[in-house]
C-alpha positions as CSV (number, residue, x, y, z in Angstrom):
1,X,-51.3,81.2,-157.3
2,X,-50.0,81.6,-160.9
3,X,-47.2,84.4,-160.3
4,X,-46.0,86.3,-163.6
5,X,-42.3,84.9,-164.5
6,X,-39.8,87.2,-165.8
7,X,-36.1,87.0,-166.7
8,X,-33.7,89.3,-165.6
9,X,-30.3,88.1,-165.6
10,X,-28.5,86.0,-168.3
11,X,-25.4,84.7,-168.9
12,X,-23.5,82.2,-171.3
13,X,-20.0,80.3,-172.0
14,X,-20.1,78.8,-175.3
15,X,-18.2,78.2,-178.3
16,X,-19.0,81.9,-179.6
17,X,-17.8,83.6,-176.6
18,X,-17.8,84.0,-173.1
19,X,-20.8,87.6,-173.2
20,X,-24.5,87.3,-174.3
21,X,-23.3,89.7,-176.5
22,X,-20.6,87.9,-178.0
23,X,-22.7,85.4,-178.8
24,X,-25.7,87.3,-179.9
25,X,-23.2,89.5,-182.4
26,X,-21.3,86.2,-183.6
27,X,-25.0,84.7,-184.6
28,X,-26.1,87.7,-185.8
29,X,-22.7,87.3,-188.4
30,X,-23.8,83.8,-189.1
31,X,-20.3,82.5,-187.6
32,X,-19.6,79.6,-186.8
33,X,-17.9,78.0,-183.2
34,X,-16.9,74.8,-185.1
35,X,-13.6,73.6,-185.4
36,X,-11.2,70.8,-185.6
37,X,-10.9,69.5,-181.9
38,X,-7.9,70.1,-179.8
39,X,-8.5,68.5,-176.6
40,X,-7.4,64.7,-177.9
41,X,-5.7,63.2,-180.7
42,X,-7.6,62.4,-183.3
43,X,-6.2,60.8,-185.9
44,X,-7.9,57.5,-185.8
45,X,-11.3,58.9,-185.5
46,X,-13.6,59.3,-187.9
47,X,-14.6,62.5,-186.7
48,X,-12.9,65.4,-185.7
49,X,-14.9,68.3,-185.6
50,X,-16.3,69.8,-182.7
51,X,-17.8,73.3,-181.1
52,X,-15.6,73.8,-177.8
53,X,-15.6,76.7,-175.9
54,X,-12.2,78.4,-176.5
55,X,-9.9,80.4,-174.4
56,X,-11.4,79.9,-171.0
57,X,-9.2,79.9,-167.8
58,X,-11.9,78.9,-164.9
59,X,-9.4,80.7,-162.5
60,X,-10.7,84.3,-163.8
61,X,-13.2,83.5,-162.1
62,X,-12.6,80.4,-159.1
63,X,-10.1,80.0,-156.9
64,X,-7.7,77.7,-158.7
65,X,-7.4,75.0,-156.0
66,X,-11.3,74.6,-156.3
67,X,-11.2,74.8,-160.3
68,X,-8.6,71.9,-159.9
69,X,-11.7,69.8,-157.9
70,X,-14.4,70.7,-161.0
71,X,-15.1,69.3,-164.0
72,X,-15.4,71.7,-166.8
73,X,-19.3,71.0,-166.9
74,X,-19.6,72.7,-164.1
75,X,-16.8,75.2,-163.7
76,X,-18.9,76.4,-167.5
77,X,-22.0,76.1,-164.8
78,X,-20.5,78.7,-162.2
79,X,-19.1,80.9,-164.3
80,X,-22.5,81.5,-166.4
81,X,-24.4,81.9,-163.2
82,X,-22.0,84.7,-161.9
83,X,-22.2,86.2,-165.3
84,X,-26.1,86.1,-165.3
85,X,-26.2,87.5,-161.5
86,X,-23.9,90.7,-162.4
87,X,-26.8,90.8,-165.7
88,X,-29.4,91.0,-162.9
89,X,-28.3,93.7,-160.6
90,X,-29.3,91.1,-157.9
91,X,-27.9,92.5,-154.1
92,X,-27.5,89.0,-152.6
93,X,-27.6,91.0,-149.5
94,X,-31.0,92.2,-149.4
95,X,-32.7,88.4,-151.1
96,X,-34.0,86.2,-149.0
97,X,-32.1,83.1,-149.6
98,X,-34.7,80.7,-148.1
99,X,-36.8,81.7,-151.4
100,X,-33.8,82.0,-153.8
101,X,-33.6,78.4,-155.7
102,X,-31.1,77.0,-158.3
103,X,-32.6,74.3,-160.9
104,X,-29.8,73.4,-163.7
105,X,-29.7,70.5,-166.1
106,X,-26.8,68.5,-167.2
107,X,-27.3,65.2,-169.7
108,X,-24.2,64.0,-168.8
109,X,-22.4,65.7,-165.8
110,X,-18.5,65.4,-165.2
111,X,-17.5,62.7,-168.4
112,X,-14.1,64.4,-168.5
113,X,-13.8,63.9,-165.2
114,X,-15.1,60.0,-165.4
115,X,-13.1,59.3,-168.6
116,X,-9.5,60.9,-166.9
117,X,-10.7,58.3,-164.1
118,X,-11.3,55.4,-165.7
119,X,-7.6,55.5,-167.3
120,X,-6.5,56.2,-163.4
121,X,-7.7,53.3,-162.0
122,X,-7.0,51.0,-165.1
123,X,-3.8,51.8,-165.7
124,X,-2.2,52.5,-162.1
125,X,-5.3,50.9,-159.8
126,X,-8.2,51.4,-157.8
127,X,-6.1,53.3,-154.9
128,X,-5.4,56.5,-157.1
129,X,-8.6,57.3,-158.6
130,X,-9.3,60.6,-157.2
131,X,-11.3,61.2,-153.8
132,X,-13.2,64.1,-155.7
133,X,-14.2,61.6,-158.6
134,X,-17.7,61.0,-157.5
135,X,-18.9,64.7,-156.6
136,X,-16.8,66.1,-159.6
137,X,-18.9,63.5,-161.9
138,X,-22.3,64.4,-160.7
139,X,-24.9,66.5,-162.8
140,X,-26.5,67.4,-159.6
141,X,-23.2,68.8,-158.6
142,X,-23.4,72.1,-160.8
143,X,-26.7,73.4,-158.8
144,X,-24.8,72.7,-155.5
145,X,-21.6,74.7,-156.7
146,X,-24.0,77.4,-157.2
147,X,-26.0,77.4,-154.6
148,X,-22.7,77.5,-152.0
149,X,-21.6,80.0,-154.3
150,X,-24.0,82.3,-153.6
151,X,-25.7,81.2,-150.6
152,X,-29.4,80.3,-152.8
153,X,-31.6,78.0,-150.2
154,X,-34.3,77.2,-151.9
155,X,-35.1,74.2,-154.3
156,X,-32.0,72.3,-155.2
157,X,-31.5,70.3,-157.8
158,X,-30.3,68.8,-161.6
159,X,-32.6,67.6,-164.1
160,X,-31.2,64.9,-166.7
161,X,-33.3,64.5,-169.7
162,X,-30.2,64.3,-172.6
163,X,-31.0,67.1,-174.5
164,X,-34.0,68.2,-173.0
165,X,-32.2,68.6,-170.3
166,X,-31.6,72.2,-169.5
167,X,-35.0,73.2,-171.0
168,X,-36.7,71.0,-168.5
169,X,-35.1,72.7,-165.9
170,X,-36.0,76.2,-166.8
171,X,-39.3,75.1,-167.3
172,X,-39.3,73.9,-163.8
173,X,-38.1,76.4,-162.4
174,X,-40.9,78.9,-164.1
175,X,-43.4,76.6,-162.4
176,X,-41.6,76.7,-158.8
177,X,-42.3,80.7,-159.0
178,X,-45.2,80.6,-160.4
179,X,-47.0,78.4,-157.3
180,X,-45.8,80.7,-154.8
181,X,-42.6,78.2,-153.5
182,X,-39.7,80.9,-154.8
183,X,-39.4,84.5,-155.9
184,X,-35.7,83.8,-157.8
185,X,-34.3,81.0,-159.0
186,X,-30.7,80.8,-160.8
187,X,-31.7,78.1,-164.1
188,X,-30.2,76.6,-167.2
189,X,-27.7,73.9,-167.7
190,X,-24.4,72.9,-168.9
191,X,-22.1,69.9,-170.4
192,X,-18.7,69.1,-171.7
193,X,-18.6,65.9,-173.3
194,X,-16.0,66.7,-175.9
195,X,-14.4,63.6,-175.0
196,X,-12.5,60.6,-176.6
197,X,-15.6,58.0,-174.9
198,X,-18.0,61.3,-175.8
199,X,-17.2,61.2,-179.7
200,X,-16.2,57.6,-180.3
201,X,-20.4,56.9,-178.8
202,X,-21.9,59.4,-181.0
203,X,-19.7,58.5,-184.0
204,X,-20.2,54.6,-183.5
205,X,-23.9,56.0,-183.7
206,X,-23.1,57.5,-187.0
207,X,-25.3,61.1,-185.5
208,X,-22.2,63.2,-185.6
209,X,-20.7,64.9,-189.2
210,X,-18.2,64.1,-190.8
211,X,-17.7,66.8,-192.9
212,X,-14.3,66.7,-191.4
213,X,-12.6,69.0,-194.3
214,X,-15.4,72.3,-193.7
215,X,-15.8,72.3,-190.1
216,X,-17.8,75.6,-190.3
217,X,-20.3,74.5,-192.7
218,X,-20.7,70.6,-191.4
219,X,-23.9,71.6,-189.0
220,X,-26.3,72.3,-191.5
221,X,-30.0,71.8,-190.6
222,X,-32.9,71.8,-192.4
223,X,-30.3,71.3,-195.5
224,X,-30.8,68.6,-198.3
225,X,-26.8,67.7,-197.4
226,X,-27.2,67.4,-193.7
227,X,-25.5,64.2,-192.6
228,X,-25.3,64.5,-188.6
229,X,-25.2,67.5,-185.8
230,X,-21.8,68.2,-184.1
231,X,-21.0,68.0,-180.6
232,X,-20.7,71.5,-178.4
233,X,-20.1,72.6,-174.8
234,X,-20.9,75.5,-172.5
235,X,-23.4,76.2,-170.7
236,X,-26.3,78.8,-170.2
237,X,-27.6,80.4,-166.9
238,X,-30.6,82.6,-166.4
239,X,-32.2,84.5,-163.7
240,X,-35.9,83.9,-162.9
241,X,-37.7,86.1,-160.7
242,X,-41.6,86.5,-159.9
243,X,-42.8,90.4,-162.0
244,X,-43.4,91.6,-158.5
245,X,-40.0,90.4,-156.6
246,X,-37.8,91.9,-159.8
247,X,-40.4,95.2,-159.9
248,X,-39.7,96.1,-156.4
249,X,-35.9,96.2,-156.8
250,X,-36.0,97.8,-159.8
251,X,-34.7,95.7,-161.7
252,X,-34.0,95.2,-165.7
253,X,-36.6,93.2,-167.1
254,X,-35.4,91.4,-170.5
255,X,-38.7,89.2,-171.4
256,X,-41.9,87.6,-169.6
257,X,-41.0,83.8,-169.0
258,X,-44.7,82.8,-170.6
259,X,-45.1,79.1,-170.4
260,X,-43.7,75.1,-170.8
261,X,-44.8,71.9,-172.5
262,X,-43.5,68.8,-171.7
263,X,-44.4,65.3,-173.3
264,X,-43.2,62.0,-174.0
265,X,-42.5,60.1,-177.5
266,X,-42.9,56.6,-175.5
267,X,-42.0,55.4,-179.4
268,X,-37.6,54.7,-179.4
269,X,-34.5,55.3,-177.4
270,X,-33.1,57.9,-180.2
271,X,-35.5,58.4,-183.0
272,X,-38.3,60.7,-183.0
273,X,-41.5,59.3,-183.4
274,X,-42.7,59.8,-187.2
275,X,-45.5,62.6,-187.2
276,X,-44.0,64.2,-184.6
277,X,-46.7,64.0,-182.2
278,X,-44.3,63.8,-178.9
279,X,-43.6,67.6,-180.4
280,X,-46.8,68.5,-181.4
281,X,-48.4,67.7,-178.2
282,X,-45.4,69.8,-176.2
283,X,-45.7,73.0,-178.2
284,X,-49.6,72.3,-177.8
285,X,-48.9,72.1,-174.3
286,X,-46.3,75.6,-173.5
287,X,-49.1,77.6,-175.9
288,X,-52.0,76.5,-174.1
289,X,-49.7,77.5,-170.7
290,X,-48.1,80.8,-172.1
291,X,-51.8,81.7,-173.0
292,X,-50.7,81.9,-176.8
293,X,-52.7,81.5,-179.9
294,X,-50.4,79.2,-182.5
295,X,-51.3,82.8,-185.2
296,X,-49.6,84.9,-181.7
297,X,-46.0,83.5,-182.4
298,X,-43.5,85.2,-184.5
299,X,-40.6,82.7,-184.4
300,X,-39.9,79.4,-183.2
301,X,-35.9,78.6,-182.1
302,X,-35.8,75.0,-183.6
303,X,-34.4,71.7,-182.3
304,X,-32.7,71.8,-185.5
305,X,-29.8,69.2,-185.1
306,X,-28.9,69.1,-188.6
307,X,-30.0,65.0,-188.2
308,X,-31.7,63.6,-191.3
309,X,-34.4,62.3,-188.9
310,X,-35.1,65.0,-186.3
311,X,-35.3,67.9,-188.9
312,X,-37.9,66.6,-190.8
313,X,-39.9,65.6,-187.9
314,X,-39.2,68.4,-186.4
315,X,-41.0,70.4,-189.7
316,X,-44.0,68.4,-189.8
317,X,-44.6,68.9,-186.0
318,X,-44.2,72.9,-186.6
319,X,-46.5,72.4,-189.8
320,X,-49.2,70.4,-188.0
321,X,-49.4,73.0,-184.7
322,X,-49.5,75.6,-186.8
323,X,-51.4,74.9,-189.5
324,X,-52.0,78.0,-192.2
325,X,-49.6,80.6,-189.9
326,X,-46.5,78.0,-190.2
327,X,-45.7,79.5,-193.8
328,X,-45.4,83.0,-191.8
329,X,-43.2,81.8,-189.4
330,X,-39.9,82.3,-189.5
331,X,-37.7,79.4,-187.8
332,X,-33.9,79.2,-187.8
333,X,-31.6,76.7,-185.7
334,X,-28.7,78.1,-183.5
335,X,-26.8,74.9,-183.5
336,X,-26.2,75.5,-187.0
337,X,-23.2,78.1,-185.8
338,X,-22.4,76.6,-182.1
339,X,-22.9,72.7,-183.0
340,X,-25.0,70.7,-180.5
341,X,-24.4,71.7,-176.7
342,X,-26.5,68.4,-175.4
343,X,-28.0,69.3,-172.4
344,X,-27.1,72.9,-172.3
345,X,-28.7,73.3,-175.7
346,X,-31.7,74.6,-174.5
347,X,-30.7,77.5,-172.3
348,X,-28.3,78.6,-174.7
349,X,-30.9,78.8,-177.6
350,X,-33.4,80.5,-174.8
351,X,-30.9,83.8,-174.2
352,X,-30.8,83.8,-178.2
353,X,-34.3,83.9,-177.8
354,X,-34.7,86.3,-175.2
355,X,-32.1,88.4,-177.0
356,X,-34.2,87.9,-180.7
357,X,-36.9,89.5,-178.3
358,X,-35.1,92.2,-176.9
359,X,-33.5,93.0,-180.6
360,X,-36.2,92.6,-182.8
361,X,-33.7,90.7,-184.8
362,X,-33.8,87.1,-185.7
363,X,-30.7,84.9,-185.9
364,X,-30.1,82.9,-189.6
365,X,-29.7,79.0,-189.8
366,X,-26.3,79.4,-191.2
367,X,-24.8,76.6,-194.0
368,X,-28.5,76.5,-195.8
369,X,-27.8,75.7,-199.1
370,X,-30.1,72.8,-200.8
371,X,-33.6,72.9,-199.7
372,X,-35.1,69.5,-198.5
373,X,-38.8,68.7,-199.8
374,X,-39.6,67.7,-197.2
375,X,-38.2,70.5,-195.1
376,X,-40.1,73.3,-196.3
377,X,-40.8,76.2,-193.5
378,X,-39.2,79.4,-193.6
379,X,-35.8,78.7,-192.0
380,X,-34.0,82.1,-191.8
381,X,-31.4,80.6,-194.2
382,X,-28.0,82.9,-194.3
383,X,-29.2,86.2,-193.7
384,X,-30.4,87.2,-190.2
385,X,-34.1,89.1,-190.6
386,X,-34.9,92.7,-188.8
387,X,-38.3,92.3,-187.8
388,X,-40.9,92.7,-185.1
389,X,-40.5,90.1,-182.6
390,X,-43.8,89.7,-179.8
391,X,-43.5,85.9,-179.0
392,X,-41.0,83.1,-179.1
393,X,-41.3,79.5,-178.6
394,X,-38.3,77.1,-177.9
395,X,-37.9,73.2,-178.8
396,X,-35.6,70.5,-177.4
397,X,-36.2,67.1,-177.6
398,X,-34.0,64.3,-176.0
399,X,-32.9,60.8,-176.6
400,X,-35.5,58.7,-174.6
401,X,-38.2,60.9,-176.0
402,X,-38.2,63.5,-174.3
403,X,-39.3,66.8,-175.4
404,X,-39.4,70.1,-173.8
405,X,-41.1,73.7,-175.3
406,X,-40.7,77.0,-174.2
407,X,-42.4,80.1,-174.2
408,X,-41.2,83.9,-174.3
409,X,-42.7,86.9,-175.2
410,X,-42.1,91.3,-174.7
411,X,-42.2,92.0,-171.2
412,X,-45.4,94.3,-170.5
413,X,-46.0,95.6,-167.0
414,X,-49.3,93.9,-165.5
C-alpha cells in the first residue's frame, strides 16, 4: 500500500507569533524574532541574544494546575496541536481514534524543567526535587500530552535526532499513512532550551552569535559575516491525513505530503561531513520517494544555520544534487528571522513551506549582505519573491549526523 499523504491542519508557536499567519506575514516582512534574552541574567555571558517566543500564557489554553506540571517544550507542543486541529476542521467525534496517531520530535525535551531541578536538589536536597521532574523532562512526554488531549490511539511516540528531530518525525509519520497503519496522525516537534545550561553549552561551543549589539541582524546565513546561528523555541504541529480519509470529510487540503530522505554522515559528532554527501544522499533519497525530478523543484527551505561550516556544506550538497537547475533555484533560510528552533526547526520551516506553496510567495533570507564565494546559489536575499511555486523540498541536519529531507508539492486530486 502506498496511500497519498496530505496536510490539512497546521499550527505554530514561535518567536514570530502564535498564527501561521503571523508568522507567514512577519517572514514575508523579513522580521526578525531575535532579541536580547529575558528569561536569565546575562551579564556574564558571552552571549545574550536569543529568539523566544514572546507573550504566551499556556493557561489560554490548559488548565493552569496542569500548565504548572509542563515544561514549556511541551505546553508550546499542545498548544500547536490544538491550533493545527481547529486548522483541520477535524470532528474528533466521528475519527476513529484507534487509527489517529501522534509522532512529535523534541532534541532536548523538558531542560527548563531539568535545569530548575538540578538547583532544587543541589541547593535544598534530593527530598524536594519535584515528583513531576521525570515525566515533565521527557521528549516522549509531548506526544503523550497530545494524545490524552485528544484521545489519538494510534502510534505513540517522540523521535530525538537534535535538529533533525522534528523533520524525522513528520517523515515518519508520512510513512505510517502511507502503509496502511493510520489514516491521521498529529506531527511536528517542539523545544525550549533557552536556558542558562542551554546557552553556556552552545556558547562554550563557540556555534552561537555574538553579535550581541544587532540582535536582529546576528542570524545571517549564507552571509560572508556569519559567525554562529542563534538559539529559538516553539514548536510546530501538523495534521497528516491519507487523500482519501481528509476527501471524505471534506476537508481543506493545503499541500500533498510527497516524500522523505533520511541518511547518515557517520563522519563527526557536530560537523558536517565536507562534500556534503550525508545531504546529498538525503535529498537524493525524498526525490526519488516524492517521485521528483531534481529540474521539478522550485525552492529548497535550507538548513541554513548561519554556521560557517554547515552553510557552505550545505551549498555544495544543493549544487551537486542539482547540478545545472541549482542556479534556478531559489533557496532562502527561515532561521535567518526566527534563530535556530533545534528540534522544532524542521516543522516550523515545513508550514513556511507549505505556506510558500499555498502563496506562491517565497520567504527572503533576511541579514544578506556580503556574498560568500563559496556560497553562491540564489538565496532569496532581503526581498521575498512572488513566483510560481509547484514543489518544495526541506533540509535539517543534526548533530550526530543526522539528516533529514522533505518533500512538498500543490495538492492535485488523484
Amino acid at each position: 500500500m502506498n496511500r497519498k499523504v496530505v496536510v490539512t491542519g497546521m499550527g505554530v508557536i514561535c518567536p514570530l507569533g502564535h498564527t501561521v499567519d503571523e508568522l507567514w506575514t512577519a517572514l514575508l516582512q523579513g522580521k526578525s524574532g531575535i532579541a536580547h534574552i529575558t528569561y536569565f541574567d546575562t551579564s556574564t555571558y558571552d552571549v545574550t541574544i536569543a529568539a523566544e517566543v514572546k507573550n504566551f500564557d499556556p493557561t489560554n489554553w490548559i488548565d493552569k494546575k496542569e500548565a504548572r506540571r509542563m515544561d514549556p517544550f511541551a505546553q508550546f507542543a499542545l498548544v500547536a496541536a490544538e491550533l493545527a486541529i481547529q486548522d483541520s476542521g477535524l470532528d474528533l467525534e466521528k475519527v476513529d481514534k484507534t487509527r489517529a496517531g501522534v509522532i512529535t520530535g523534541s532534541g532536548i525535551g523538558g531542560m527548563a524543567t531539568f535545569e530548575k531541578e538540578y538547583f532544587a536538589l543541589y541547593d535544598k536536597g534530593h527530598k524536594r526535587v519535584s515528583p513531576f521532574f521525570i515525566p515533565m523532562m521527557i521528549p516522549d512526554i509531548a506526544p503523550g500530552f497530545i494524545s490524552i488531549k485528544f484521545g489519538f490511539r494510534g502510534p505513540n511516540f517522540s523521535t530525538a535526532s537534535a535538529c533533525a528531530s522534528s523533520s524525522h518525525a513528520i517523515g515518519l509519520a508520512a510513512r505510517s499513512i502511507k502503509s496502511g497503519e493510520t489514516d491521521i496522525v498529529i506531527t511536528g516537534g517542539c523545544e525550549a532550551s533557552i536556558t542558562q545550561i542551554g546557552i553556556a553549552g552552545f556558547e562554550n561551543m563557540k556555534a552561537l552569535s555574538t553579535r550581541n549589539d544587532s540582535p536582529q541582524t546576528a542570524s545571517r546565513p549564507f552571509d560572508a559575516g556569519r559567525d554562529g546561528f542563534i538559539m529559538g523555541e516553539g514548536a510546530g504541529m501538523l495534521i497528516l491525513e491519507s487523500e482519501e480519509h481528509a476527501l471524505a470529510r471534506g476537508a481543506h487540503i493545503h499541500a500533498e505530503f510527497a516524500g522523505s530522505g533520511f541518511s547518515g554522515d557517520a563522519y563527526h559528532i557536530t560537523a558536517p561531513v565536507p562534500g556534503g554527501h550525508g545531504a546529498i544522499q538525503c535529498m537524493q533519497s525524498a526525490l526519488r520517494d516524492a517521485g521528483m525530478a531534481p529540474e521539478d523543484v522550485d525552492y529548497v527551505n535550507a538548513h541554513g544555520t548561519s554556521t560557517p561550516h554547515n552553510d557552505r556544506t550545505e551549498s555544495q550538497a544543493i549544487k551537486t544534487v542539482f547540478g545545472e537547475h541549482a542556479k534556478k533555484l531559489h533557496v532562502s533560510s527561515t532561521k535567518s528571522m526566527i534563530g535556530h528552533l533545534l528540534g522544532a526547526s524542521g516543522s516550523v520551516e515545513l508550514i513556511a513551506c507549505i505556506k510558500t506553496i499555498c502563496e506562491n510567495h517565497i520567504h527572503p533570507t533576511a541579514n544578506y549582505t556580503t556574498p560568500d564565494p563559496d556560497c553562491d546559489l540564489n538565496y532569496t536575499p532581503n526581498q521575498p519573491v512572488k513566483k510560481e511555486v509547484n514543489c518544495v523540498i526541506s533540509n535539517s541536519f543534526g548533530f550526530g549526523g543526522h539528516n533529514v529531507t522533505l518533500a512538498v508539492k500543490k495538492y492535485r486530486q488523484s
